[in-house]
LOROBA-623751 format. One line per 8 residues: number of its first residue (from 1); for each residue z, x, y of N, C-alpha, C. Coordinates in steps of 0.05 Angstrom, whole numbers, plus 5000, padded with zeros to 4 digits. Atoms other than C-alpha are relative to their C-alpha. Layout:
N
NUM = Z:X:Y:Z:X:Y:Z:X:Y | ...
// end
This chain:
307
1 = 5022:5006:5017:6145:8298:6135:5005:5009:4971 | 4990:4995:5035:6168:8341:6076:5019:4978:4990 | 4974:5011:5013:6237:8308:6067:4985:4972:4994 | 5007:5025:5012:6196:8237:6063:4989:5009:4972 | 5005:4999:5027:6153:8270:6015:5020:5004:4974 | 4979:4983:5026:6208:8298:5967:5017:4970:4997 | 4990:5020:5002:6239:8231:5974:4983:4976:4986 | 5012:5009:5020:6182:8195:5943:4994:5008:4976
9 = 5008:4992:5024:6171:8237:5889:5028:4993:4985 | 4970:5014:5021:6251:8224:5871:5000:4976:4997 | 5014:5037:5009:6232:8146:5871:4981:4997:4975 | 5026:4996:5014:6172:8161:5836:5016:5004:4963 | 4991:4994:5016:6209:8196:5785:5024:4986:4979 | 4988:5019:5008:6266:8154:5770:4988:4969:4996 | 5009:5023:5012:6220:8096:5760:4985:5001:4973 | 5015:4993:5019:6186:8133:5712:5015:5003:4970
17 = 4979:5002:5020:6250:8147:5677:5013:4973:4993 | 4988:5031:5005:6271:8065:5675:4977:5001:4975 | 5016:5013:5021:6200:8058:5638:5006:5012:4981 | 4990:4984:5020:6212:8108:5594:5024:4987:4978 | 4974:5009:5006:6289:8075:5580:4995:4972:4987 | 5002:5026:5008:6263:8004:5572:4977:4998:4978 | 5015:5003:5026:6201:8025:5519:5013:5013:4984 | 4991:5000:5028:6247:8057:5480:5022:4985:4991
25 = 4988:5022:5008:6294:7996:5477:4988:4983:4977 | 5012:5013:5018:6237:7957:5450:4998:5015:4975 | 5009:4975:5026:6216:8014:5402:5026:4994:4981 | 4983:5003:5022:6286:8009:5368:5009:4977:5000 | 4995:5030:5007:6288:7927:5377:4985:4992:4968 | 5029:5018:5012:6221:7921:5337:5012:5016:4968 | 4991:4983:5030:6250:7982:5281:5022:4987:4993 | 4986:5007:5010:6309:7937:5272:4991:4973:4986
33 = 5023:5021:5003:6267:7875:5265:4987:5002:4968 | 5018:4994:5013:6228:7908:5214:5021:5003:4972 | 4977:4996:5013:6298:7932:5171:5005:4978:4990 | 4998:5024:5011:6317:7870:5167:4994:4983:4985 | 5016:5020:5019:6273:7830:5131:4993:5007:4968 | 4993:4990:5041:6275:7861:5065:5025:4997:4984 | 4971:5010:5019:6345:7844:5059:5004:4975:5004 | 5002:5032:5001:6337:7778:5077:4994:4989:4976
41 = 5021:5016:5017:6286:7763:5030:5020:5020:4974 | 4979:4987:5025:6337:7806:4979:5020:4982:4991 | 4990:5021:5003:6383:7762:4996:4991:4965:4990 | 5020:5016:5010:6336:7701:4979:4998:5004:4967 | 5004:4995:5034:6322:7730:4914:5026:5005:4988 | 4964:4996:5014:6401:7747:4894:5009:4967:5001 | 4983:5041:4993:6414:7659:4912:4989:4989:4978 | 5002:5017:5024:6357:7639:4862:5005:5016:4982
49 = 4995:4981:5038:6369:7693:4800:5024:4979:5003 | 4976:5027:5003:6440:7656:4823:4997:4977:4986 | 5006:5026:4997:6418:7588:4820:4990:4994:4969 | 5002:5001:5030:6377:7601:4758:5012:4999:4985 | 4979:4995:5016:6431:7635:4720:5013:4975:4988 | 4986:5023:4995:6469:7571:4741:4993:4978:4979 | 5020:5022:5013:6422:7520:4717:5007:5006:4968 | 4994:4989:5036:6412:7560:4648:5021:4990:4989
57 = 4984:5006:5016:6476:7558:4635:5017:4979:4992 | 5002:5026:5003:6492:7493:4648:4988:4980:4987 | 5014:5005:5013:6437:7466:4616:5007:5005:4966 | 4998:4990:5027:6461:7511:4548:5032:4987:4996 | 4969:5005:4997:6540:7486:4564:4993:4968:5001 | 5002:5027:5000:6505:7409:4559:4995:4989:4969 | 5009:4992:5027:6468:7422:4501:5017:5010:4981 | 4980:4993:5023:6528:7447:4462:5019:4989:5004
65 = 4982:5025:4999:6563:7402:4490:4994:4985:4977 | 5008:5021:5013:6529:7345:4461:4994:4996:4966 | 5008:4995:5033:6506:7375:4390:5027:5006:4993 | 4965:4997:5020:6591:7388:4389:5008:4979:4998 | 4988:5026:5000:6601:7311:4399:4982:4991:4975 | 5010:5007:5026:6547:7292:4353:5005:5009:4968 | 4982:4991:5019:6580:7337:4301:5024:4993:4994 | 4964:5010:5010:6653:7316:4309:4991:4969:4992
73 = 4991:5019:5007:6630:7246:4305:4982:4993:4972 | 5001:5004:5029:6592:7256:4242:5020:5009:4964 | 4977:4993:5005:6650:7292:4219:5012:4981:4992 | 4985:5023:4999:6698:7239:4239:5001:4985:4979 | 5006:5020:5019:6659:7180:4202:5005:5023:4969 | 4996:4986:5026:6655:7233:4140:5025:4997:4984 | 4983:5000:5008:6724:7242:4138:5014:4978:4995 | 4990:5026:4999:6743:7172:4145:4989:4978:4985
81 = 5007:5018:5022:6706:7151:4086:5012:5007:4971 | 4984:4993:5022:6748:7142:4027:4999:4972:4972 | 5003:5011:5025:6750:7107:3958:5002:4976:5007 | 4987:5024:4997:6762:7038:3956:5015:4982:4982 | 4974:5010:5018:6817:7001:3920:4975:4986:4980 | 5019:5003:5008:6791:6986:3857:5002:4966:4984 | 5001:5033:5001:6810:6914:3853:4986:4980:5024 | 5019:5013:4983:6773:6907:3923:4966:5005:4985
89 = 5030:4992:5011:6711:6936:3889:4993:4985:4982 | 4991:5024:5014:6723:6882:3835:4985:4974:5010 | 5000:5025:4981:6722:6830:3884:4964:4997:5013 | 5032:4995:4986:6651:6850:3927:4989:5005:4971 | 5025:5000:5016:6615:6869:3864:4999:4975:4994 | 5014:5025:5000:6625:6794:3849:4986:4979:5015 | 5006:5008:4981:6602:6777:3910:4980:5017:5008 | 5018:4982:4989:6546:6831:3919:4981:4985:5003
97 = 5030:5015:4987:6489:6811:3963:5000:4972:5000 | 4998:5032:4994:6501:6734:3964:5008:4994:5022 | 5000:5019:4985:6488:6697:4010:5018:4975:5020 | 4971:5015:4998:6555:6660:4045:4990:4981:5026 | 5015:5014:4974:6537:6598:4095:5033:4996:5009 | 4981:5001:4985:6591:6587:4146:5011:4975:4997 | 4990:5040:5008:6639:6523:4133:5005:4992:5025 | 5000:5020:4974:6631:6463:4186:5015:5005:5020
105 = 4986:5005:4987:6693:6473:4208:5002:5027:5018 | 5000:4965:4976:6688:6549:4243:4971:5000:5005 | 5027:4997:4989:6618:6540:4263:5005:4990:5037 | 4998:5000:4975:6614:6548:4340:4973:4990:5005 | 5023:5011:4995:6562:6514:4382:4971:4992:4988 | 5016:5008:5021:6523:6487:4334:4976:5032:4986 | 5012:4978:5001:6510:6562:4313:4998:4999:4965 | 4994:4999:5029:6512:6567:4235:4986:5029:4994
113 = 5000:4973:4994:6526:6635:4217:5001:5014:4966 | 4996:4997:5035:6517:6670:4145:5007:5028:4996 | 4994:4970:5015:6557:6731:4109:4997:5017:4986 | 5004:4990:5019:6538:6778:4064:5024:5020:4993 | 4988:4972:5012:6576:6846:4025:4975:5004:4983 | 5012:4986:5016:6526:6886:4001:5007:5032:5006 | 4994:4970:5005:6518:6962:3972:4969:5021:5004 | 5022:4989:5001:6468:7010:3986:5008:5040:4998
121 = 5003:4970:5006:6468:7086:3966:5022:5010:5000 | 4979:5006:5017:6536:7075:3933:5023:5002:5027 | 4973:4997:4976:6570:7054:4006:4993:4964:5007 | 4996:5027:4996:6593:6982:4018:4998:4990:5032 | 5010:5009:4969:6567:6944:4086:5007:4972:4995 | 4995:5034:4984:6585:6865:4120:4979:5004:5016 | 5019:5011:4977:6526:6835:4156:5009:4972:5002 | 4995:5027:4989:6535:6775:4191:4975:4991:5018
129 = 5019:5006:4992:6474:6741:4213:5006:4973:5011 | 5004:5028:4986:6444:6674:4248:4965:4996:5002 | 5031:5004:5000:6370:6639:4247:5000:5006:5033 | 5008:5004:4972:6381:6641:4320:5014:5031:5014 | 4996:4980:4997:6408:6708:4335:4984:5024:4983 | 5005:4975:5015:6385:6758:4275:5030:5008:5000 | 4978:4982:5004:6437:6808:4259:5020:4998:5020 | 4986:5002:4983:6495:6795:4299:5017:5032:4993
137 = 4990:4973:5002:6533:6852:4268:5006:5009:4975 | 4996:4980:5027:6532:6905:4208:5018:5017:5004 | 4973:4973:5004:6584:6955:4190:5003:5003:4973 | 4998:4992:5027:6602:6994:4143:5029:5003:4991 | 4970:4995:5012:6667:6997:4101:5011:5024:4993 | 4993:4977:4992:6698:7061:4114:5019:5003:4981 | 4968:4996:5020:6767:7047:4072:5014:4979:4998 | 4979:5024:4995:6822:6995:4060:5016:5001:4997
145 = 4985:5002:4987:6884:6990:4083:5026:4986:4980 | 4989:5013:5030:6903:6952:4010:5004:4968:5010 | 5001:5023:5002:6924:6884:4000:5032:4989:5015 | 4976:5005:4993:6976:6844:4032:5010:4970:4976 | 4994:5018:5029:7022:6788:3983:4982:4976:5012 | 5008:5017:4992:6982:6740:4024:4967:4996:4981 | 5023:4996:5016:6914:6765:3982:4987:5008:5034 | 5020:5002:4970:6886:6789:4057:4996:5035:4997
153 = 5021:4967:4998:6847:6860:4052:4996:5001:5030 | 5013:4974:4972:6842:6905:4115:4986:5012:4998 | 5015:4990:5007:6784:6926:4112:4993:5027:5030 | 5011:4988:4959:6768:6996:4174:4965:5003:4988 | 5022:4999:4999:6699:6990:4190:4987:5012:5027 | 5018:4985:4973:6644:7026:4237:4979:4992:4994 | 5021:5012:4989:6593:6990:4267:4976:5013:5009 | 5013:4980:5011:6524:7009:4249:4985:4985:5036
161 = 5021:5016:4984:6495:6961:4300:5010:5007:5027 | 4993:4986:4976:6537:6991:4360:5022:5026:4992 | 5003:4972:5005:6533:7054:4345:5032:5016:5001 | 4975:4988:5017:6596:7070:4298:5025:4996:5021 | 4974:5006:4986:6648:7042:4343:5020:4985:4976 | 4976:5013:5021:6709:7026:4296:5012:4975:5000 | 4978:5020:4992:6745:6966:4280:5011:4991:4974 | 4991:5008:5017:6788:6933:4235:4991:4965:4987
169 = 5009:5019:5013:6763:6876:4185:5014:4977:4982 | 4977:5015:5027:6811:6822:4150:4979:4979:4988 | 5014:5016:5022:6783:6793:4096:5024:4983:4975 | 4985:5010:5019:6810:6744:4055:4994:4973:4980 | 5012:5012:5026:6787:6718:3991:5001:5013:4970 | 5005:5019:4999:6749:6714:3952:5002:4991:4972 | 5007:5013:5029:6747:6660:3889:4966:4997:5001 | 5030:5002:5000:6681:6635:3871:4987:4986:5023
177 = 5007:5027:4990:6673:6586:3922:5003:5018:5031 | 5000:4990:4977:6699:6620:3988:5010:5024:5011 | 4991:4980:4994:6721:6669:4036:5011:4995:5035 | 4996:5007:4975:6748:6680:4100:4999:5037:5016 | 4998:4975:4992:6737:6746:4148:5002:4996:5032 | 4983:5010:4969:6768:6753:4221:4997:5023:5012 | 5004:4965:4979:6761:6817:4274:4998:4993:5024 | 4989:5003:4974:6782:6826:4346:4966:5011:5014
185 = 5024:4991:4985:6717:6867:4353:4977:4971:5005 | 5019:5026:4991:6671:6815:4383:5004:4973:5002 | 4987:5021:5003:6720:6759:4373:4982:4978:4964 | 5011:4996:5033:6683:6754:4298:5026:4986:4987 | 4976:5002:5026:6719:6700:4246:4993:4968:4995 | 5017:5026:5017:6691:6642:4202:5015:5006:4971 | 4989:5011:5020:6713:6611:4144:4960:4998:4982 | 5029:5007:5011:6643:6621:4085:5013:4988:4965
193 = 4998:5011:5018:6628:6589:4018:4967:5005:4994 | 5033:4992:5022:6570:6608:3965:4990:4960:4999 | 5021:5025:5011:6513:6550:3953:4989:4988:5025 | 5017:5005:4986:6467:6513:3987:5010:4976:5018 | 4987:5023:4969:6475:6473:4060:5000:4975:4988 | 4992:5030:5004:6506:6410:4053:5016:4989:4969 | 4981:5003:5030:6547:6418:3989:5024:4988:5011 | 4967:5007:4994:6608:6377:3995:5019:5022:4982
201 = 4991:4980:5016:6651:6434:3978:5020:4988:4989 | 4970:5021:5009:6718:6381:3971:4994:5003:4968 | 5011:5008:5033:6675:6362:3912:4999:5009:4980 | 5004:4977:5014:6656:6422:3885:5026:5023:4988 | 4976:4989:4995:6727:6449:3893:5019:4981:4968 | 4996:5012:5022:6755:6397:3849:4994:4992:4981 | 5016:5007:5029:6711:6382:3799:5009:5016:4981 | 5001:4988:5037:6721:6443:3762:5025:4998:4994
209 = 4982:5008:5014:6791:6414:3752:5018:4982:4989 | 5000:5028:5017:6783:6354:3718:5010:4992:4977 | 4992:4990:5016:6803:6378:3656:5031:4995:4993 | 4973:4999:4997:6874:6372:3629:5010:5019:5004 | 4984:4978:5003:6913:6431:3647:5035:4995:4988 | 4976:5004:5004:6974:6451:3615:5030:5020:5012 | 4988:4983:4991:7029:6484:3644:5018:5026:4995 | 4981:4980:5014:7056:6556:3643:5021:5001:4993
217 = 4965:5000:5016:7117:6574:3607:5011:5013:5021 | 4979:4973:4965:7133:6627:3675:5005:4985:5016 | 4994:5017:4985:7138:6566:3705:5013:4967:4996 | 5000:5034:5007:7166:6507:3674:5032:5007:4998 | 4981:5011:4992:7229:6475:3689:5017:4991:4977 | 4980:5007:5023:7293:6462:3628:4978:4998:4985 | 5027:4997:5021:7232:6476:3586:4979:4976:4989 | 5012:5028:5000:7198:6411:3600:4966:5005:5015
225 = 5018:4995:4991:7120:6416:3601:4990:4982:5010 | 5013:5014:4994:7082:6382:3646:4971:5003:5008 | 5032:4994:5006:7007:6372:3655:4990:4993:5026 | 5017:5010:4982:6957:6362:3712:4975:4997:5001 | 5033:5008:4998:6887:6336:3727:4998:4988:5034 | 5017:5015:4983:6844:6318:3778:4974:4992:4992 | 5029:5017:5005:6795:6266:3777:4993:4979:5024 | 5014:5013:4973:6750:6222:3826:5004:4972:4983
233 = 4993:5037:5002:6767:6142:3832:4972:4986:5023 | 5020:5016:4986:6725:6087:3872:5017:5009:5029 | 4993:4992:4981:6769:6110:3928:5001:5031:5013 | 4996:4971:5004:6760:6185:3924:5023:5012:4986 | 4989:4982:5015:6794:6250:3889:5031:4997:5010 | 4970:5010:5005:6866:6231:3855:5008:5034:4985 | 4991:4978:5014:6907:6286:3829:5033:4991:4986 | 4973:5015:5003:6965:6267:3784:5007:5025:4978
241 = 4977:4986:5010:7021:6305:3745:5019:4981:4989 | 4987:5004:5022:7057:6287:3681:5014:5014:4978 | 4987:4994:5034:7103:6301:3615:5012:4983:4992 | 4995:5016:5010:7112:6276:3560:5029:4975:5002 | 4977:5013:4995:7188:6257:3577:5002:4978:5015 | 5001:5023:4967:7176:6222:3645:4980:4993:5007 | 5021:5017:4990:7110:6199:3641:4987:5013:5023 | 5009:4992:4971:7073:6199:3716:5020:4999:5009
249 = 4974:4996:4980:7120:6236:3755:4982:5000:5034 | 5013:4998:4982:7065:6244:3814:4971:4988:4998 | 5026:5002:4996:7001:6212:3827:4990:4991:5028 | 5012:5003:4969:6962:6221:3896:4978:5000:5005 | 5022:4991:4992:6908:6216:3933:4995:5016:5024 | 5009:4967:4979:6861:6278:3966:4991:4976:5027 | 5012:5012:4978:6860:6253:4040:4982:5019:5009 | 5012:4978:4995:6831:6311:4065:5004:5034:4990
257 = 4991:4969:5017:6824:6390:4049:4995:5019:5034 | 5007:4981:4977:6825:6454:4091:5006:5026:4982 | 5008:4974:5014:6806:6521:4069:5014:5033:5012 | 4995:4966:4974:6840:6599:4095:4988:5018:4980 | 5025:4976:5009:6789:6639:4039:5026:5005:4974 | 4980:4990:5029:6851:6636:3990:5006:4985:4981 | 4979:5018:5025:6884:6580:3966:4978:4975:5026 | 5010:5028:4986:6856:6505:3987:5018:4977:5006
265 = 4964:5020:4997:6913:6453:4027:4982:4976:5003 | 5007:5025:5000:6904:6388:4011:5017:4981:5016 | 4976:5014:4989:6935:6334:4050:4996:4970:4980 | 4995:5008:5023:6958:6289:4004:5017:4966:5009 | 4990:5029:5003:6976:6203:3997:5015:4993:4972 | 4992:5013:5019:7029:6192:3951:4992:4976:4994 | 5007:5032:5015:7014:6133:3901:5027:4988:4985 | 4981:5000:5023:7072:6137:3852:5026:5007:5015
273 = 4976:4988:4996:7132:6182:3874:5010:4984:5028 | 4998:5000:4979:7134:6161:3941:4986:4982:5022 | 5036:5009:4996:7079:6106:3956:5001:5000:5033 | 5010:5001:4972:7042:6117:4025:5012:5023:5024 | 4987:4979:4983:7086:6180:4044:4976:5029:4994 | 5012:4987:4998:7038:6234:4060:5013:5029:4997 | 4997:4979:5005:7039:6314:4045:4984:5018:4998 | 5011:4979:5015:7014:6383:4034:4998:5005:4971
281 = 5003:4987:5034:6990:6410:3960:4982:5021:5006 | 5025:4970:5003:6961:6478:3960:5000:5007:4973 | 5013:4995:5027:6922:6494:3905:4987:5021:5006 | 4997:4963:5014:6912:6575:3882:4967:4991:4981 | 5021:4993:5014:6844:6583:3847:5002:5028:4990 | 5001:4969:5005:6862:6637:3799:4980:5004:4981 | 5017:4983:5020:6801:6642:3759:5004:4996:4968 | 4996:5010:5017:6786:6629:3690:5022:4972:4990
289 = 4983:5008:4997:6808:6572:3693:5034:4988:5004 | 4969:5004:4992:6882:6580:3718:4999:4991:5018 | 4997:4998:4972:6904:6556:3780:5032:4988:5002 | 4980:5000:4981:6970:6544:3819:5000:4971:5012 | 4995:5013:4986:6997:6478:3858:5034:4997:5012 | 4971:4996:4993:7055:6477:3904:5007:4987:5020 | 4992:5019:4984:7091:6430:3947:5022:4992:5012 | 4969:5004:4996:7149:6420:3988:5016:4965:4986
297 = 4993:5026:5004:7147:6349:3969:5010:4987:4975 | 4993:4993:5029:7187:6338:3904:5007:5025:4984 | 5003:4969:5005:7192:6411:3905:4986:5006:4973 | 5017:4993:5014:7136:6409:3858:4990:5017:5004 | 5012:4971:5002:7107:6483:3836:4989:5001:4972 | 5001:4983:5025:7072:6509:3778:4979:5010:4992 | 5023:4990:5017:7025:6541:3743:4979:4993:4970 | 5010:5011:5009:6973:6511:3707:4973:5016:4987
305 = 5030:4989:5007:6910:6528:3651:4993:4977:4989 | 5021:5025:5003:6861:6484:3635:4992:5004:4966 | 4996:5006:5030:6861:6461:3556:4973:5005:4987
// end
């Protein structure tokens, strides 16, 4: 009877010692539990200060980005604006702000397209407009590149209208009458002429050299002067060439004309030298009344002023 008793109380006892063993498991589950969570949430807070930081400085590394590009490219243009030759400047002041209508023959889809050169706050700009577009494209004349023996100006320009992208401008003119300007940017290039739609320019072109001209001495041949005129017949505009020695050495008629903003090529119907054999004559508009004619045909050349 004892030994049972003494035998439950050692049961007794060792179950007492399990509980004991298994609440203080929990006890140091729940204290680690509790540890924990403050460095969690530490960690939490160390990711966004991160994150922030991040942002910020990103944000300040965009922003100085951008105010360093908007600087270099006001820069850029700055530095890339330079004097301009002062025989181009010559040229545009006689041409400032007028008006230029596009000639028949470079007019695309029945678009008719008009040029200007003007100056504004002592910097030279090209607009090129249309009634049916508006502004096709402005720029500004940055510098030039000078003249080639052809009379053709390079003009570099940046484009106001897409936003200062560069390009190069050939221009080539102008007399009173026309011009010609050409550029890869936008596939941009027309042949213009001052005065109002529907001027026969042929007309206008020749008229003002109706006159007798006489010929330069820098150009005349065993010192024999000869003379030229043009004038309009019942058949249209004749152009003939004479001296005293030989009389009419040339007289033709203007079949047609064609314009490159420099010189004007006539294609040409012998009458006289050659009757019914056709040719080139380019004719030079140098202004006050001088001008130039030259021809493989007779190897006629010379230089001519008007009397």
């Amino acid at each position: 009877m004892k030994k049972g008793l003494w035998i439950l109380w050692v049961l007794l006892g060792m179950g007492l010692c399990a509980m004991i063993f298994l609440v203080g498991l929990f006890w140091m589950g729940a204290s680690s539990d509790n540890q924990t969570q403050p460095t969690t949430a530490s960690s939490h807070a160390a990711v966004s200060s991160s994150s922030s930081s991040s942002s910020v400085s990103t944000a300040s590394s965009v922003a100085s980005s951008s105010s360093s590009t908007a600087v270099t490219s006001t820069a850029r243009e700055t530095k890339d604006v330079k004097p301009l030759n002062h025989e181009l400047v010559r040229t545009l002041d006689s041409m400032e702000g007028k008006k230029a209508i596009e000639d028949p023959k470079t007019i695309d889809n029945s678009e008719v397209t008009y040029s200007r050169f003007y100056q504004t706050d002592d910097q030279w700009y090209w607009e090129l407009t249309s009634a049916k577009r508006g502004t096709i494209e402005k720029g500004r004349i940055l510098s030039d590149q000078g003249k080639t023996d052809g009379m053709e100006w390079y003009l570099n320009m940046a484009s106001v209208t897409q936003n200062g992208q560069h390009y190069t401008l050939k221009f080539v003119g102008a007399n009173d009458l026309l011009y010609t300007v050409e550029t890869n940017f936008q596939h941009l290039k027309g042949v213009y002429h001052f005065g109002d739609d529907g001027i026969d320019q042929k007309e206008k072109v020749l008229g003002q050299f109706t006159d007798t001209a006489t010929e330069e001495s820098s150009t005349r041949n065993n010192d024999e002067v000869t003379y030229s005129k043009f004038f309009e017949a019942d058949d249209g505009w004749h152009w003939r060439l004479w001296s005293n020695e030989r009389g009419t050495i040339e007289e033709a008629r203007v079949q047609s004309r064609t314009n490159d903003g420099y010189s004007t090529k006539l294609k040409m119907m012998s009458i006289t030298a050659a009757p019914g054999q056709t040719y080139t004559l380019r004719l030079v508009d140098m202004d006050d009344g001088e001008y130039s004619v030259e021809t493989s045909f007779q190897h006629i050349k010379g230089d001519y002023q008007i009397n």
